[in-house]
SEPARO-781433 format. One record per residue: residue in three letters; x, y, z of N, C-alpha, C, O in turn. Coordinates in steps of 0.2 Angstrom, whole numbers, padded with zeros to 4 digits, always signed. Example, Ala and Ser with C-alpha at 12.3 -4.5 7.8 and 13.67 -1.06 7.14 Angstrom:
% SEPARO-781433
ALA+0066-0028+0039+0062-0022+0039+0066-0016+0039+0071-0017+0042/SER+0064-0011+0035+0068-0005+0036+0064+0000+0039+0067+0006+0040/
This chain:
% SEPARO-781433
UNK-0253+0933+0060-0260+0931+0062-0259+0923+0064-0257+0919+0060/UNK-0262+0922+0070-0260+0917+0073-0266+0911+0067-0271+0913+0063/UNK-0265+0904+0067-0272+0900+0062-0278+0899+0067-0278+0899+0073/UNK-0283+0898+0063-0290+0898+0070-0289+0891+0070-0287+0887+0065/UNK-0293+0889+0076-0293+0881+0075-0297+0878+0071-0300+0881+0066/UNK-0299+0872+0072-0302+0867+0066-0308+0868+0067-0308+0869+0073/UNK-0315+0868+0065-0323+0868+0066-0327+0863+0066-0326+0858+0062/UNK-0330+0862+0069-0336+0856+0069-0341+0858+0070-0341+0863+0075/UNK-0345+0857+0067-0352+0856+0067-0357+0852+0071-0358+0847+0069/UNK-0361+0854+0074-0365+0849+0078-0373+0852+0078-0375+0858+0077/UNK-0378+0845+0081-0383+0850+0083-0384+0853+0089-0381+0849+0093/UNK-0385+0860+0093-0386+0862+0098-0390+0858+0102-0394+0855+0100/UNK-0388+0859+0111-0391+0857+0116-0391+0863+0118-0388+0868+0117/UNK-0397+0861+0125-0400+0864+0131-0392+0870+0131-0393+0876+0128/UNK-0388+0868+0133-0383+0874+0135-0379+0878+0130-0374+0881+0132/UNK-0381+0878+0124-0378+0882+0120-0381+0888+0119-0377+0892+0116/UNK-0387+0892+0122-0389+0897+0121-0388+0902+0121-0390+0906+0116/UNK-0383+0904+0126-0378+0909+0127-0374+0909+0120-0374+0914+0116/UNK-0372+0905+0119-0368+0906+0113-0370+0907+0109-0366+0910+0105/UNK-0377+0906+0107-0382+0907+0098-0384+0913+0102-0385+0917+0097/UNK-0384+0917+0107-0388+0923+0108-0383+0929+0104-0384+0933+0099/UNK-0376+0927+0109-0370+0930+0106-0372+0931+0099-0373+0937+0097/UNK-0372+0926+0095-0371+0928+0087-0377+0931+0084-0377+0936+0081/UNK-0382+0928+0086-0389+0931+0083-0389+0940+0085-0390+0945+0080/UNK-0388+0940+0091-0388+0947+0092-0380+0951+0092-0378+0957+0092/UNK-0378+0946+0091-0370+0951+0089-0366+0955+0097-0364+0961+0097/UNK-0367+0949+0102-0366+0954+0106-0362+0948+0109-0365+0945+0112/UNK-0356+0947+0109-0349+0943+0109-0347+0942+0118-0344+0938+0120/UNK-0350+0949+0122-0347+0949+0128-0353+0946+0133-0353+0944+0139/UNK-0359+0947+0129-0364+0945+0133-0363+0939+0139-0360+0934+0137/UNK-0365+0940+0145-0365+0934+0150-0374+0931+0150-0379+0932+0147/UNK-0372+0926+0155-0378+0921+0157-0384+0927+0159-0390+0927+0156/UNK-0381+0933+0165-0385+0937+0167-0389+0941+0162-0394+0943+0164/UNK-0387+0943+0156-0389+0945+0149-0394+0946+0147-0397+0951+0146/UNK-0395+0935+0148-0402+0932+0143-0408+0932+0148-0408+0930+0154/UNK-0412+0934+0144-0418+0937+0147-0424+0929+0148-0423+0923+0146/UNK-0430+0930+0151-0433+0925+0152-0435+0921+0146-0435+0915+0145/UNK-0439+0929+0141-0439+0925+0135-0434+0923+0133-0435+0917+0131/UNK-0428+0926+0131-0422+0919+0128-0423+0914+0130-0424+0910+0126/UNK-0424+0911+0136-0424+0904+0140-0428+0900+0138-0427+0894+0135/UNK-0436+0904+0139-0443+0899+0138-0442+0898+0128-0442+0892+0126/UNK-0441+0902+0126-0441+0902+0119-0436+0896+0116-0437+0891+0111/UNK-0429+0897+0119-0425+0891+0117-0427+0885+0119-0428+0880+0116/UNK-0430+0886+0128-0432+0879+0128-0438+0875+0125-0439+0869+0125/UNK-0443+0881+0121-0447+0880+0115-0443+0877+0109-0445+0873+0105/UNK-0440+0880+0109-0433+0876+0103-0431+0871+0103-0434+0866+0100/UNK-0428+0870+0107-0426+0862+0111-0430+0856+0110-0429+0851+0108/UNK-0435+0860+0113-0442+0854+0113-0447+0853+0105-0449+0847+0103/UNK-0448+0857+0102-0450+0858+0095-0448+0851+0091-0442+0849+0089/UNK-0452+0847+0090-0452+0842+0085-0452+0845+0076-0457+0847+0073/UNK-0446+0843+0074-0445+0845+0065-0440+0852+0064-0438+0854+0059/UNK-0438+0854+0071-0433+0860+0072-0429+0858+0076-0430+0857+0082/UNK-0423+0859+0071-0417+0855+0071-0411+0866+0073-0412+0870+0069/UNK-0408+0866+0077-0403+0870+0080-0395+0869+0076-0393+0869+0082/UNK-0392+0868+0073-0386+0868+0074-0380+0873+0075-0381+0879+0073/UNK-0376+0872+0078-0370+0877+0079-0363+0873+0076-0362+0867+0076/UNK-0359+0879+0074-0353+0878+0074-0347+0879+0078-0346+0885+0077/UNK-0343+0877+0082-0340+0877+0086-0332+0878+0083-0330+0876+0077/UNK-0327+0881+0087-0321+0882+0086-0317+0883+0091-0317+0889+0093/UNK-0313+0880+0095-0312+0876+0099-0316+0879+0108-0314+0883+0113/UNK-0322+0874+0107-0329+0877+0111-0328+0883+0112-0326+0885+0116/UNK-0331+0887+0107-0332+0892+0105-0337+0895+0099-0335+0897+0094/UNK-0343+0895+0101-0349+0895+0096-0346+0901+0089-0343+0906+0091/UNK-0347+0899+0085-0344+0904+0081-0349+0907+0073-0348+0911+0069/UNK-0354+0900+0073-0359+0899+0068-0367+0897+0073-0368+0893+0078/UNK-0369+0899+0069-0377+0896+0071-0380+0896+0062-0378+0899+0057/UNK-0386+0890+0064-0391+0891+0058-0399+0883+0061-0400+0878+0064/UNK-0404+0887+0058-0408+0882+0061-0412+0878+0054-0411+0881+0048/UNK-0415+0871+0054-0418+0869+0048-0423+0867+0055-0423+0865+0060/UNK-0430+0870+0048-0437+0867+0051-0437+0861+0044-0434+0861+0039/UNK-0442+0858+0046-0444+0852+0044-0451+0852+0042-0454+0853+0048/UNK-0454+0853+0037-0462+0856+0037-0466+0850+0034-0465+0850+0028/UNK-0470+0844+0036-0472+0840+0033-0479+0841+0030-0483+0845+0032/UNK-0480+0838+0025-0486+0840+0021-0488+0835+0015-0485+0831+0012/UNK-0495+0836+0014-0495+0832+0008-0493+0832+0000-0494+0827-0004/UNK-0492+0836-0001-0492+0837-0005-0483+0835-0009-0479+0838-0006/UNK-0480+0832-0013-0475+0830-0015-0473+0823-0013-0468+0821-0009/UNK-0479+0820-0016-0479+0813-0011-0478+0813-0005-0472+0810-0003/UNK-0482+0817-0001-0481+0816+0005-0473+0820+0008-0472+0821+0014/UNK-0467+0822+0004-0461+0821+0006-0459+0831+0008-0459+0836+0004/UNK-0458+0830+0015-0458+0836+0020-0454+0842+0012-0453+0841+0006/UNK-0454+0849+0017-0450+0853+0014-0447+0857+0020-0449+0859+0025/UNK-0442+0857+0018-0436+0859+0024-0434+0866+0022-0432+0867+0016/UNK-0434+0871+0028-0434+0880+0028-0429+0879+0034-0429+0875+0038/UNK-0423+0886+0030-0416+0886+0036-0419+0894+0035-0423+0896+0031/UNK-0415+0896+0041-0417+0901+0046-0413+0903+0052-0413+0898+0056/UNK-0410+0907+0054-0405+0909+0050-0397+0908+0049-0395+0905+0054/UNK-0394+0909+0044-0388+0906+0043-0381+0911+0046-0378+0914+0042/UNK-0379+0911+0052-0374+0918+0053-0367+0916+0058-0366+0914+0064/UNK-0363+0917+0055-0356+0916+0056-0352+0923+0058-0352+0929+0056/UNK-0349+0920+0065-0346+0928+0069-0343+0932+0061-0342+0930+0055/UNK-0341+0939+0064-0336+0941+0058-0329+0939+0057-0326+0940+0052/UNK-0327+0937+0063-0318+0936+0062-0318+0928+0060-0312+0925+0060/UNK-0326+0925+0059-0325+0918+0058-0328+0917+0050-0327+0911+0048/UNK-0331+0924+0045-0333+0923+0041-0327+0920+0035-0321+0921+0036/UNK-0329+0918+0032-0325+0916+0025-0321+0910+0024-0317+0909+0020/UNK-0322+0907+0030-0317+0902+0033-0320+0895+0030-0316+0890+0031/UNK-0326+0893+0027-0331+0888+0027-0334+0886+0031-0337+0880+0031/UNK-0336+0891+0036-0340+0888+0042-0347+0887+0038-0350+0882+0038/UNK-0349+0894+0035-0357+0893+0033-0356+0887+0029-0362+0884+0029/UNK-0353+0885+0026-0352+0878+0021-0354+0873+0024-0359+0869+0023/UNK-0349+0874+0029-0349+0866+0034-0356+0868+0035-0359+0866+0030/UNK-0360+0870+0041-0364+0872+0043-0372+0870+0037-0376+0866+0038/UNK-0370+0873+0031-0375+0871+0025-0375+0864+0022-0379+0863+0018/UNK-0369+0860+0023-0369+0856+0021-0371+0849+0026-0371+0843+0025/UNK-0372+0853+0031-0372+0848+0038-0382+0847+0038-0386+0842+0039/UNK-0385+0854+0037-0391+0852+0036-0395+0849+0030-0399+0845+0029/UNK-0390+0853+0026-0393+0848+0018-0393+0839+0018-0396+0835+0015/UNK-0388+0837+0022-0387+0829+0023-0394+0828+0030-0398+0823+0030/UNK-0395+0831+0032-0401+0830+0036-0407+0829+0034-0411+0826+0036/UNK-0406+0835+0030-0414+0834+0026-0415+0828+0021-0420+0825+0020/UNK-0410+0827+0016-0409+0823+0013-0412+0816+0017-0417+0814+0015/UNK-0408+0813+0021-0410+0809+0025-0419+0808+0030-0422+0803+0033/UNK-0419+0814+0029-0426+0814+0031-0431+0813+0025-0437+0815+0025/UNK-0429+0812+0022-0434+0814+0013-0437+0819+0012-0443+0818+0010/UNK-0434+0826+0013-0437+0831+0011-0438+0831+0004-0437+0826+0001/UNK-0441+0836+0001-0441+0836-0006-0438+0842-0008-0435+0843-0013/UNK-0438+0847-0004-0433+0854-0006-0432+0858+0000-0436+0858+0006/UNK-0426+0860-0002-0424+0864+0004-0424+0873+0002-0421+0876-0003/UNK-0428+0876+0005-0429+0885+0002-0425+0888+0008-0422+0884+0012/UNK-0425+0893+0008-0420+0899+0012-0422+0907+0007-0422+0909+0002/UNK-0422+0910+0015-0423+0916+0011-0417+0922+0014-0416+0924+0020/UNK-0415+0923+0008-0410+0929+0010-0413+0936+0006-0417+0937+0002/UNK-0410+0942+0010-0414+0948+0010-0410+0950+0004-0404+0948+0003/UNK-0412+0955-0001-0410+0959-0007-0406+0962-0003-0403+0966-0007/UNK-0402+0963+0003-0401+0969+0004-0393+0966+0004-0388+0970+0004/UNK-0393+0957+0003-0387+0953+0006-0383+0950-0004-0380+0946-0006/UNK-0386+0956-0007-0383+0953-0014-0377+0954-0016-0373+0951-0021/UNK-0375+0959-0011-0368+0961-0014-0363+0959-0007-0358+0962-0006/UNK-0366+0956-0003-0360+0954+0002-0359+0947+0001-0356+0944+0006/UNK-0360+0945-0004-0360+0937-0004-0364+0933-0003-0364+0928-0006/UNK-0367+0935-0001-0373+0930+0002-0379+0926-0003-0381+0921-0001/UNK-0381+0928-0008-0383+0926-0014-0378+0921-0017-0378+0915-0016/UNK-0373+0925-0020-0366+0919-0021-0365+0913-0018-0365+0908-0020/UNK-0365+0915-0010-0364+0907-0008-0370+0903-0010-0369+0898-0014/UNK-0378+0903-0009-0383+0900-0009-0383+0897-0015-0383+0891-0016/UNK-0382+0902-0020-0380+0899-0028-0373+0893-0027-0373+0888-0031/UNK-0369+0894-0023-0364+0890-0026-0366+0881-0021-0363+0876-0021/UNK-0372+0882-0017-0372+0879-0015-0378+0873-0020-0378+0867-0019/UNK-0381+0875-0023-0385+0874-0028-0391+0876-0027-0395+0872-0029/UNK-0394+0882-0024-0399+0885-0024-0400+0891-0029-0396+0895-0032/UNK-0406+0888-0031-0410+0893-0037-0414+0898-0034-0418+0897-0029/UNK-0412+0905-0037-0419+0909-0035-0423+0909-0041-0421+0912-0046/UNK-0429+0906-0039-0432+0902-0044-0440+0908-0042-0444+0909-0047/UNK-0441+0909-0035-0447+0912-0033-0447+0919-0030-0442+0921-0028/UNK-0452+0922-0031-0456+0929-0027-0455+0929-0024-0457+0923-0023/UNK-0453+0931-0017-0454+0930-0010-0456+0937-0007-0455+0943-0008/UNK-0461+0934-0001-0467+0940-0001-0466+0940+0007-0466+0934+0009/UNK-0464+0946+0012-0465+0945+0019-0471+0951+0019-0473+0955+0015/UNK-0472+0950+0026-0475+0955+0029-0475+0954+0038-0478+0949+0041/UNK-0472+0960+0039-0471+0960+0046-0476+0959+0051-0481+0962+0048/UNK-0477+0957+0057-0483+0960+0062-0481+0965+0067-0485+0968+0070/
């Protein structure tokens, strides 16, 4: 097995789309002709979104992670925001490798800098035994709360 290359991390631009579509939807071969109008308008609703931050992980120019951190500002905690990620997903031949690491530790330095006062995240009951609980714990996330959806 050949080594994968090295990763970096960055915020997404305007042309990464295609790339976070691929992962979001799991569809690897997807082309430009693919993405639909709303992909487009919506991302460039992304783009433009003041306090919502995109990142991807790249592996030699090749999107391999996505994850997004909203910025939610408020009064409450002296004034200081609360920052929500959403969502955090790593191809499968790229899992395990530290990408969602790098990835989670790249927005935690952001919010920190921005003087968040906590950072939440919600992962589904369904992701207990895949790991995915384990890493957020090891990253020092508490499940401390209830979490209540409700679909529209």
């Amino acid at each position: 097995m050949q080594p994968l290359p090295p990763y970096t991390v960055r915020k997404a631009g305007v042309d990464d789309l295609l790339g976070v579509v691929r992962i979001i939807d799991r569809v690897p071969v997807l082309t430009h002709d693919g993405l639909t109008e709303l992909h487009r308008s919506t991302w460039a609703r992304m783009m433009t979104t003041p306090d919502l931050t995109v990142y991807v992980a790249d592996a030699a120019r090749e999107i391999v992670g996505t994850t997004s951190l909203l910025v939610l500002p408020h009064v409450t905690y002296d004034c200081r925001p609360t920052a929500f990620i959403e969502p955090m997903v790593v191809t499968e031949t790229h899992r395990r490798r530290g990408v969602a690491r790098m990835m989670a530790e790249r927005l935690l330095d952001d919010a920190r800098v921005l003087g968040c006062h906590k950072v939440q995240v919600l992962c589904h009951k369904r992701h207990a035994g895949d790991g995915a609980h384990d890493f957020y714990r090891s990253l020092g996330f508490v499940p401390e709360a209830e979490g209540f959806r409700r679909y529209l």
